[in-house]
N, C-alpha and C positions, 0 to 999 in steps of 0.2 A: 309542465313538468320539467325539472331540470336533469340534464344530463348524470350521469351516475356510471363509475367506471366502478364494471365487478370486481376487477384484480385489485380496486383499490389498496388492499390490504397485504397485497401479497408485493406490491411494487413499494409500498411502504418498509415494510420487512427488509427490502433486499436493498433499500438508498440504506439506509440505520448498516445494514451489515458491512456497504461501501464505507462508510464513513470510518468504520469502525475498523476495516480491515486498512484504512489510510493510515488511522492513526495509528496503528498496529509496523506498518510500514514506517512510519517517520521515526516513532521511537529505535525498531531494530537498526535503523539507522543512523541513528544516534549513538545505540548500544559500537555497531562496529568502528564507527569514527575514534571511540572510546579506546578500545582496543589496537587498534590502528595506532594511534600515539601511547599506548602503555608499552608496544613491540617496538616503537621509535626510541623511547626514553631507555629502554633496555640496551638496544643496541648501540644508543650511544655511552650508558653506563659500560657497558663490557668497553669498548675501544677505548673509554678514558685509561680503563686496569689495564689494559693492555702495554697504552703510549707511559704508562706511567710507572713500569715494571723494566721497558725497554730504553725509556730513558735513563734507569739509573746502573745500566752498563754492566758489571758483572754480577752474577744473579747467585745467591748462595742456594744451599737447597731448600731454606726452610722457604724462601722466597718464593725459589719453582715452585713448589707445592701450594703454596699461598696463592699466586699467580692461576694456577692450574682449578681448586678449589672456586676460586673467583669467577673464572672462566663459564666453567661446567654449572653454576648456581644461574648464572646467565642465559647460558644457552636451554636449559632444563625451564626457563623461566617463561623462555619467549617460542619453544617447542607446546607449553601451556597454552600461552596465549595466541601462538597460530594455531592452534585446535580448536580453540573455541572460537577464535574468529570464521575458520572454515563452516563451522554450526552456524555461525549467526548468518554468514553467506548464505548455506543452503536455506534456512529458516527462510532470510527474508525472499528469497529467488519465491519458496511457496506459498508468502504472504501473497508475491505479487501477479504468481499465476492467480488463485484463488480469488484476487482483488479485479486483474482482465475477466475474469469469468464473470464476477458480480456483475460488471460496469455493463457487460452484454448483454446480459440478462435483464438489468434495468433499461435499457438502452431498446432491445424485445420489447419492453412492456410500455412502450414508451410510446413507441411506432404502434405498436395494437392499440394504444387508449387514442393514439392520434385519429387513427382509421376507424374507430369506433365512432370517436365524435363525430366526424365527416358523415359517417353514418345518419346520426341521431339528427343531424344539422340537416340532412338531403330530407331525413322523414319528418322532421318539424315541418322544412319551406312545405313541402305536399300537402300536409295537413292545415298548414295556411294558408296556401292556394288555394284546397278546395273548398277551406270555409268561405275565403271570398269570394269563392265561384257561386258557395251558396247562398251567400249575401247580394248578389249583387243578380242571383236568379231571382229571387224573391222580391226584387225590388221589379226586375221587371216584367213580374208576372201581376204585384201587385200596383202596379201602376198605369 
């Protein structure tokens, strides 16, 4: 009879939910890398408006305003985009609790199926010891 882990199906479940919860991780990861250079590209779009309002020396009004207008589209831009990056922060921090808790859990089940076999392994040799004890009785009872 061959060995048979009960949890089978429940240690199956829970690698599929790891794998799942990786990929889950890689992407939000990806997602904030994204966002991380959309707030890069921002910040250097405003500092161009900037250097390039103050290079041209005296500034009429319609300029400031322009200048000003420029400014506040930028900063309102990337006050967006560190929001959402904050979210995707906290998101992935909960992927990756949720994903150490999977890996434990399977990692449980892993060490029980081991100790089970151990088990099943210790109760086969016995059972093949003791056939051979009764093989080898029988031999010398009948001979």
């Amino acid at each position: 009879m061959a060995f048979k882990f009960r949890l089978q199906r429940i240690y199956t479940v829970r690698r599929k939910e790891e794998e799942t919860l990786k990929n889950e991780l890689s992407k939000i990861s990806e997602k904030i890398e994204n966002v991380k250079n959309i707030i890069q590209q921002l910040t250097i779009e405003k500092k161009k408006i900037e250097n390039n309002f103050l290079q041209k020396g005296l500034l009429s009004k319609r300029d400031l305003i322009e200048l000003e207008r420029g400014i506040r589209f930028y900063e309102t831009e990337m006050e967006k985009y560190q929001k959402e990056l904050q979210r995707l922060l906290e998101e992935r921090e909960n992927i990756r609790k949720n994903l150490l808790e999977r890996m434990k859990e399977r990692k449980m089940l892993e060490k029980l199926r081991e100790r089970r076999l151990k088990e099943y392994q210790a109760e086969e040799n016995l059972k093949e010891r003791k056939r051979m004890d009764e093989v080898a009785e029988r031999k010398f009872w009948w001979s």
